[in-house]
C-alpha positions as CSV (number, residue, x, y, z in Angstrom):
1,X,76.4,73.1,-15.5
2,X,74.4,73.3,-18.1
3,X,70.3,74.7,-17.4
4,X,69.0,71.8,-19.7
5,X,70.9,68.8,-18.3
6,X,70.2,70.3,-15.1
7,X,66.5,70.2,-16.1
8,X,67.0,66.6,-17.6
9,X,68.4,65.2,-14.1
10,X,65.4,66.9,-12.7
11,X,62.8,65.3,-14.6
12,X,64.2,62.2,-14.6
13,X,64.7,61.9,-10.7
14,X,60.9,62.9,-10.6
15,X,59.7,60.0,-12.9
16,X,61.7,57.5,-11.3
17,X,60.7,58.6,-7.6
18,X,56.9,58.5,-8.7
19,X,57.5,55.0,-9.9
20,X,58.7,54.1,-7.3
21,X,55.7,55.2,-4.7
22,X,53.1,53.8,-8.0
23,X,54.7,49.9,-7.3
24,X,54.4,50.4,-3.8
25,X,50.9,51.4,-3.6
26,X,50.1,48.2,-6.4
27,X,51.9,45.6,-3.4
28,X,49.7,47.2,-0.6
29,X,46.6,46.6,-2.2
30,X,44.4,49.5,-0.8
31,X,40.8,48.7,0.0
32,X,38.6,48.4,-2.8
33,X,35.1,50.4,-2.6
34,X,32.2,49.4,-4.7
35,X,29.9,52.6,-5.0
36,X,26.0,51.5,-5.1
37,X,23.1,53.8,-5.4
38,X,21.5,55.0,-2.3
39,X,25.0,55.6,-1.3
40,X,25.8,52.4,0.7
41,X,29.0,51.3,0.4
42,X,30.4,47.3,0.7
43,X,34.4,47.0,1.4
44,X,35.7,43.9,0.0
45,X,39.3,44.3,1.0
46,X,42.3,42.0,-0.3
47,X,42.2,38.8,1.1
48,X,38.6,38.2,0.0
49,X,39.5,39.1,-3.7
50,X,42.9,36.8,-3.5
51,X,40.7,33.8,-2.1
52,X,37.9,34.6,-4.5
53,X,35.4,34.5,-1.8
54,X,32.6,35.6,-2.6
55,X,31.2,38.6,-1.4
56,X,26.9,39.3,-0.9
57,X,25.8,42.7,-1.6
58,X,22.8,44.4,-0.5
59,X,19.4,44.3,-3.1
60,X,20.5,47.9,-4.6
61,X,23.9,46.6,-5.3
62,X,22.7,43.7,-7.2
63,X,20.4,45.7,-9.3
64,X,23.2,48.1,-10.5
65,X,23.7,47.6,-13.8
66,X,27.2,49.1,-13.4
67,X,27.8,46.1,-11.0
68,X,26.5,43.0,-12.6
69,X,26.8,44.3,-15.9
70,X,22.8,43.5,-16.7
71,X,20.0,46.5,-17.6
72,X,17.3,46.7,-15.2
73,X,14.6,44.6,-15.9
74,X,16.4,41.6,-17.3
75,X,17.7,38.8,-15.5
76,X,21.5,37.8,-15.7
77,X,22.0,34.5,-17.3
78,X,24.7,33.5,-14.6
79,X,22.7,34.6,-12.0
80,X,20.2,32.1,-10.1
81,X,17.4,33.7,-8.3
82,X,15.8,31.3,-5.7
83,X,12.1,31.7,-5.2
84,X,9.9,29.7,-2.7
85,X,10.1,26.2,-2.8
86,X,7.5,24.6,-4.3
87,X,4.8,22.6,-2.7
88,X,5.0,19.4,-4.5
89,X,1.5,17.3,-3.1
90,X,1.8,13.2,-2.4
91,X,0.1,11.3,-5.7
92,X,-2.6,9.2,-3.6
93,X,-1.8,5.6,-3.3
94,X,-2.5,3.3,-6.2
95,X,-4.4,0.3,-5.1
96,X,-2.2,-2.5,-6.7
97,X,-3.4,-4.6,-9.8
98,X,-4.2,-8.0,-9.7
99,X,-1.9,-8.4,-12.8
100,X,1.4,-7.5,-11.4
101,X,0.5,-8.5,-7.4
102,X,-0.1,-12.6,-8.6
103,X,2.7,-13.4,-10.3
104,X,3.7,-16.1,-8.4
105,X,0.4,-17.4,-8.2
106,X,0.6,-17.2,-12.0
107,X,3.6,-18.8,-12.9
108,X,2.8,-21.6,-10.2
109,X,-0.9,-21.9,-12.2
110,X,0.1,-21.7,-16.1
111,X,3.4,-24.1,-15.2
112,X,0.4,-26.9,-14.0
113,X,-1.7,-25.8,-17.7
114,X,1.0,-25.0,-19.8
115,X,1.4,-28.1,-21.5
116,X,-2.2,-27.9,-22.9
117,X,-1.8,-25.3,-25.1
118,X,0.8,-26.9,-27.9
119,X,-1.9,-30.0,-28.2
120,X,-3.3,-30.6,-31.4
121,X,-5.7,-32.7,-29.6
122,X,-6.6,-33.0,-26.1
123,X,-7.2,-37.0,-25.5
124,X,-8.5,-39.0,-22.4
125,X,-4.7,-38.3,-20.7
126,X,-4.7,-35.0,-21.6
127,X,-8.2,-34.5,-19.7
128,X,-6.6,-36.5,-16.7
129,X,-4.0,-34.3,-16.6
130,X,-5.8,-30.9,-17.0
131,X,-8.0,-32.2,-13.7
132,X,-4.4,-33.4,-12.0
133,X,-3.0,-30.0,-12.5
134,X,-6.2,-28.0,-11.2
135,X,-6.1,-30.4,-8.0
136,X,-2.2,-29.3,-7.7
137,X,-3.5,-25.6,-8.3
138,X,-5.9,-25.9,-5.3
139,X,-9.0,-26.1,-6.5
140,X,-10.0,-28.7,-4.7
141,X,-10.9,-32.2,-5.9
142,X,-14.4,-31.9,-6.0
143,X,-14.5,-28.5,-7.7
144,X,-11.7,-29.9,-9.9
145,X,-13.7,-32.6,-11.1
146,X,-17.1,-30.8,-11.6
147,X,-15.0,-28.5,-13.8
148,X,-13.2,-30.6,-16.5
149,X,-16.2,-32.4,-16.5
150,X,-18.5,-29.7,-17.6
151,X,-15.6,-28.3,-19.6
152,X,-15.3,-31.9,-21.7
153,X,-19.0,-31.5,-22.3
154,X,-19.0,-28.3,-23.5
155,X,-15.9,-29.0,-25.8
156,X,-17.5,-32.2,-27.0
157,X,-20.5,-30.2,-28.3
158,X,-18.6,-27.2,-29.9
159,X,-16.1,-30.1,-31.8
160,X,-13.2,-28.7,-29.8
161,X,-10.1,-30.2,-29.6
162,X,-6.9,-28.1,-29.7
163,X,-5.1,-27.6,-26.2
164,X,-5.6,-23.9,-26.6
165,X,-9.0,-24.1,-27.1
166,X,-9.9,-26.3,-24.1
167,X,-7.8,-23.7,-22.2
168,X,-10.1,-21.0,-23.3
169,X,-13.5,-22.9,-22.5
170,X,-11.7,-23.5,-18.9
171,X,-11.0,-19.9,-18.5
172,X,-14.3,-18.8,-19.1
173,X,-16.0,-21.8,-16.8
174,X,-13.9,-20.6,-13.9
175,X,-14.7,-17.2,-14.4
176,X,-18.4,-18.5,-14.8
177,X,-18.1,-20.1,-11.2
178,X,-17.1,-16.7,-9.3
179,X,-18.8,-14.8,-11.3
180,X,-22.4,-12.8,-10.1
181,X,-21.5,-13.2,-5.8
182,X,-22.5,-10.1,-3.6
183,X,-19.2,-9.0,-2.3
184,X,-20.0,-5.7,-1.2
185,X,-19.5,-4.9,2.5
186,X,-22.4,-4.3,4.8
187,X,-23.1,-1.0,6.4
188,X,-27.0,-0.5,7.4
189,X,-27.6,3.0,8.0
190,X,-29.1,3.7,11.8
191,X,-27.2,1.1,13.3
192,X,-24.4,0.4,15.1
193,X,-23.1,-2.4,12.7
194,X,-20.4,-5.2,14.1
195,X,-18.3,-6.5,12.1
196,X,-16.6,-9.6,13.7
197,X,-13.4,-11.5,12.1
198,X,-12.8,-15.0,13.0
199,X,-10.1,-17.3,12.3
200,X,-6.8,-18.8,14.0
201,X,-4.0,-17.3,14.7
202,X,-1.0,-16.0,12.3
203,X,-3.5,-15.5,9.5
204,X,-3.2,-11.6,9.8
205,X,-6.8,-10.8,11.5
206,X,-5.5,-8.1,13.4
207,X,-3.7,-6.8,10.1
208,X,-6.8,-6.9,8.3
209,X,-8.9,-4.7,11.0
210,X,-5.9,-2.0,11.2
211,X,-6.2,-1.7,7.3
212,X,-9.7,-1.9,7.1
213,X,-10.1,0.9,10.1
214,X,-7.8,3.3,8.0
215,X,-9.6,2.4,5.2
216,X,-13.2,2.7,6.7
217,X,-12.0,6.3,7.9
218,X,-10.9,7.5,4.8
219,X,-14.3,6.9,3.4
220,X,-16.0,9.1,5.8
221,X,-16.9,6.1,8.2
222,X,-16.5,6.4,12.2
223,X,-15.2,2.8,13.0
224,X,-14.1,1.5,16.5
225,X,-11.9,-1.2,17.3
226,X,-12.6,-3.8,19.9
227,X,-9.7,-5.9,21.3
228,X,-11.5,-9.0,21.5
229,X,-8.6,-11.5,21.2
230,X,-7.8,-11.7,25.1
231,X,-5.8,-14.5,24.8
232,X,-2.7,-14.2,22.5
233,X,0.4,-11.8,23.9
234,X,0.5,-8.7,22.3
235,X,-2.8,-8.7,20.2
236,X,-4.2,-5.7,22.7
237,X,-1.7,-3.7,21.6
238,X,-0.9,-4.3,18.4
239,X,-4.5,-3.4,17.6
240,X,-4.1,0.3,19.7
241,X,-1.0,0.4,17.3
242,X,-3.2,0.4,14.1
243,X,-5.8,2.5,15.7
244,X,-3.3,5.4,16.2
245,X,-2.1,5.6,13.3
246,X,-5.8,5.5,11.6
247,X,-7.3,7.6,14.1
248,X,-10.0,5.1,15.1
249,X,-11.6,4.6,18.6
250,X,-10.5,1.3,20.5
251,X,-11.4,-0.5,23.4
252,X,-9.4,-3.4,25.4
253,X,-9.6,-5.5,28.1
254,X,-7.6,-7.5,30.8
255,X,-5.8,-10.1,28.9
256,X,-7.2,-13.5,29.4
257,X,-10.3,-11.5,30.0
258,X,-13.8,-12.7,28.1
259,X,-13.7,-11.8,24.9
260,X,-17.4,-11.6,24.6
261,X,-17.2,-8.9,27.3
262,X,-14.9,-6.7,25.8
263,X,-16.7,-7.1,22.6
264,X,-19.9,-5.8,24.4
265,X,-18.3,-3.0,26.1
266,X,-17.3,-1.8,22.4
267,X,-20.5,-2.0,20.8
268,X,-21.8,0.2,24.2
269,X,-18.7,2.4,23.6
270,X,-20.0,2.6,19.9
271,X,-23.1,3.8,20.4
272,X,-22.7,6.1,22.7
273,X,-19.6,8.0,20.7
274,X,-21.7,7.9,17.3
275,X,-19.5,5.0,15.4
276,X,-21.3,3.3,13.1
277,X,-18.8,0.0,12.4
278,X,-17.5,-2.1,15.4
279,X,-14.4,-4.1,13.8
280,X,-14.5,-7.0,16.6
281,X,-11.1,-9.1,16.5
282,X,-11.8,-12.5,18.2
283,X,-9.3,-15.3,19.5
284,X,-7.5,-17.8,17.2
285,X,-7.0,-20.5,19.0
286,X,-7.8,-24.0,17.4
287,X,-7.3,-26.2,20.2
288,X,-10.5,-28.0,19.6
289,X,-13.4,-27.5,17.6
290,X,-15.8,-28.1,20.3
291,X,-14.2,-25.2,22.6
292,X,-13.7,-23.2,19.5
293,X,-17.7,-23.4,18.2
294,X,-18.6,-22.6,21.6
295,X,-16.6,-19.5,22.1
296,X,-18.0,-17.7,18.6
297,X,-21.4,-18.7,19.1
298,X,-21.6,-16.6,22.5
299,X,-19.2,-14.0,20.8
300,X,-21.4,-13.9,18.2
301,X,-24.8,-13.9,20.5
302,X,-23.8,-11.1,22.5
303,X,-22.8,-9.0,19.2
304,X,-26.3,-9.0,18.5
305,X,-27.4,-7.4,21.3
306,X,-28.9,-4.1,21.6
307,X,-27.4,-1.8,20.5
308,X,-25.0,-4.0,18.4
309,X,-25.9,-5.4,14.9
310,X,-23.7,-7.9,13.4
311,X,-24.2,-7.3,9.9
312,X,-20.4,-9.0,8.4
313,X,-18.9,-11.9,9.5
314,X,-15.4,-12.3,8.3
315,X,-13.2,-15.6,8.0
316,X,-9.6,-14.4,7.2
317,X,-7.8,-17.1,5.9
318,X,-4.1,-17.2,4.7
319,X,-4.3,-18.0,1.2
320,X,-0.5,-19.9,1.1
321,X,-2.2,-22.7,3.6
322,X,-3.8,-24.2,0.0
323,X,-6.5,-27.1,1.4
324,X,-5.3,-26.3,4.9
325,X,-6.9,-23.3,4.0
326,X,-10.4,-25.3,3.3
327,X,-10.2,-27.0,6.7
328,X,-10.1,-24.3,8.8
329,X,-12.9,-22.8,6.3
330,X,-15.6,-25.4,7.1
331,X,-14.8,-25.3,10.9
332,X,-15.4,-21.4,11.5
333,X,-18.5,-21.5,9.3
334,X,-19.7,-24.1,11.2
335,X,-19.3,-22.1,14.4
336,X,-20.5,-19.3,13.4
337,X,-23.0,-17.9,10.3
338,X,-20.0,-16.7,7.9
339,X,-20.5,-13.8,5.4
340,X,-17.5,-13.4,3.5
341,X,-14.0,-14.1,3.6
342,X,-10.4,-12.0,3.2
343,X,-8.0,-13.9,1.7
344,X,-4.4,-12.9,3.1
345,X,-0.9,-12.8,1.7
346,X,-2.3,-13.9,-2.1
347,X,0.7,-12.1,-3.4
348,X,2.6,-14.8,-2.2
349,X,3.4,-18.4,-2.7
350,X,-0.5,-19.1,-3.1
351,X,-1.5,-21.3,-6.1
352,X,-5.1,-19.0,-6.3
353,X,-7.2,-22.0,-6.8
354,X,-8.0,-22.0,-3.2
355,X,-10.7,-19.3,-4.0
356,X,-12.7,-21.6,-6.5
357,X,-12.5,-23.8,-3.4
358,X,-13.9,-21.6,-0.9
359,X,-16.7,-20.3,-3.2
360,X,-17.9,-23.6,-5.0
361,X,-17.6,-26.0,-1.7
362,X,-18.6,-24.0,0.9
363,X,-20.6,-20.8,-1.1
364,X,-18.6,-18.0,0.6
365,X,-18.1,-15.4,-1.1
366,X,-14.4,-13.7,-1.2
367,X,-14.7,-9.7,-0.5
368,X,-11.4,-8.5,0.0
369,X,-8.2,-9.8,-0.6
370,X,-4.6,-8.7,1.0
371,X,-1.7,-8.2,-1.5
372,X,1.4,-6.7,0.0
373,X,2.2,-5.3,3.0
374,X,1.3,-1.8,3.2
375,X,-2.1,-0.6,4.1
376,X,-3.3,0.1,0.8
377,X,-2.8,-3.1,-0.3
378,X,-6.0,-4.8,1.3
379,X,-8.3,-4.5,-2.1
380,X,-12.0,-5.3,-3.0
381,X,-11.6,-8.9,-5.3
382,X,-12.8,-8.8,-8.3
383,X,-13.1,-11.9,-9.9
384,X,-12.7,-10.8,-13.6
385,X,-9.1,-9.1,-12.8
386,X,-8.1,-12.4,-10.8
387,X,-9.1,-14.5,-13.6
388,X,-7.7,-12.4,-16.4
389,X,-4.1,-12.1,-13.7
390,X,-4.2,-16.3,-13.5
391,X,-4.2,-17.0,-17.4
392,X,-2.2,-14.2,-18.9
């Protein structure tokens, strides 16, 4: 045979045998070896690359720039790098605005004194109505009356007749009325002060003190809580409820117990654990007045003693009772020497007359006023927000 064909064969039997091994090795997929620096080596063998898992590498892999394709130094756009979370910090609470907490007691108010404001001229019916609508609004008939009638007067002498007008000269009289009150809250320094909250049950009394108590704390105060409402289920420990979570001291009783005993015991409590406020809650029971004027005058009696000081005295009314409202009001003060009053659940279905009432009939001032349900929502009144809130 010929040397060069024989040389052909040869070389061709060689390049087809080598091809044949080369497509063998390809279907076996060998292991793959990524080579970082240091010399460690990850294996990320076949079935991880076919599933396109993916595959964590140690810190000096990752800052190869032969592996993630990225010079040292610069950060690769693809890549995320997680540092600590951050601390994000709780905005404090935002005491809710008159404005946007009455707007039922609003709508209910400008729907009675709406119609006055399109009048060219506010005649004899007109001024029947305005007082009607005030009366509806719970102000009170007296009040009602002693305010259209000074507002007539004072329209008379400024030759003013247009409904909108009139509406103006009646905003500024009711501000006028609840205007210039002491409504700050009593704390004399030395003393262990009590503060006892009257009024019947359902109202929120116990409510109130467990906002107040967290409140009270906040402000650097050392308040205690004393369980004096004996009588109703529950009230004992709905009150240690509201302590807990505010942190406050709290003494109970037996139920059914005297309240004026366990009123005492918290005062003595008081004193000898440096708190300064006693929040007192007291029964609710309106069975008679007789019973009910006896049972705060002792309450209030033994309060005073030594070491106690009873420097507030707090008539918690719920403000959706309108004139009911008033009733109650003129009962409790006459039991007991009243200092202020919270008005509950204003946010509500309350017209918002009823504090014209409270402050013009019986000379009460309101001091705090509850509107919503969480604990920040028992606010200081202020009587030129409440005013502005009724007759925007």
């Amino acid at each position: 045979m010929d040397p060069i064909l024989i040389v052909l064969i040869a070389i061709a039997v060689f390049v087809a045998i080598g091809g044949v091994a080369f497509v063998s090795t390809r279907r076996r997929g060998p292991d793959l070896e990524l080579q970082p620096r240091g010399g460690d080596t990850a294996v990320l063998d076949r079935d991880t690359v076919d599933r396109g898992d993916v595959a964590v590498l140690d810190d000096a892999v990752l800052d190869d720039p032969a592996v993630d394709g990225t010079p040292d130094g610069e950060q690769d756009s693809d890549v995320a790098v997680l540092d600590k979370p951050e601390v994000i910090e709780e905005p404090p609470p935002v005491k809710p605005s008159f404005f946007e907490r009455l707007g039922k007691a609003r709508s209910a108010f400008s729907g009675y004194l709406g119609g006055l404001v399109g009048l060219g001229k506010v005649d004899d019916e007109a001024w029947e109505d305005l007082e009607e609508a005030l009366i509806r609004a719970d102000v009170g008939v007296a009040t009602s009356m002693a305010l259209i009638e000074d507002v007539r007067s004072k329209a008379k002498e400024n030759s003013t007749e247009e409904g909108a007008q009139v509406l103006e000269l009646l905003k500024e009289r009711m501000r006028a009325e609840i205007a210039d009150k002491d409504r700050g809250l009593t704390v004399d320094d030395g003393k262990t002060n009590v503060w006892l909250f009257v009024g019947v049950n359902g109202v929120g009394k116990t409510t109130t003190i467990g906002k107040l108590g967290r409140r009270l704390k906040e402000e650097g105060h050392k308040p205690l809580m004393a369980a004096g409402d004996t009588f109703r289920a529950a009230a004992a420990e709905q009150l240690t409820m509201w302590a807990e979570r505010s942190d406050c001291e709290i003494v109970r009783g037996n139920e059914g117990g005297d309240p004026s005993s366990v009123i005492f015991d918290g005062i003595q409590a008081a004193a000898s654990r440096d708190c300064n406020i006693v929040l007192a809650d007291t029964a609710g029971r309106l069975q008679n007045k007789s019973n009910l004027m006896d049972e705060l005058s002792k309450v209030r009696r033994v309060a005073a003693k030594e070491p106690g000081h009873v420097s507030e005295v707090l008539l918690v009314l719920d403000a959706t009772t309108g004139q009911n409202g008033m009733v109650q009001a003129k009962v409790f003060a006459e039991a007991v020497e009243v200092t202020g009053v919270v008005l509950t659940k204003l946010d509500g279905s309350a017209k918002g007359g009823i504090v014209f009432a409270i402050e013009s009939e019986l000379g009460i001032p309101v001091k705090l006023v509850g509107l919503g349900e969480g604990v920040e929502d028992l606010v200081d009144f202020d009587p030129d927000e409440f005013i502005d809130a009724l007759f925007e």
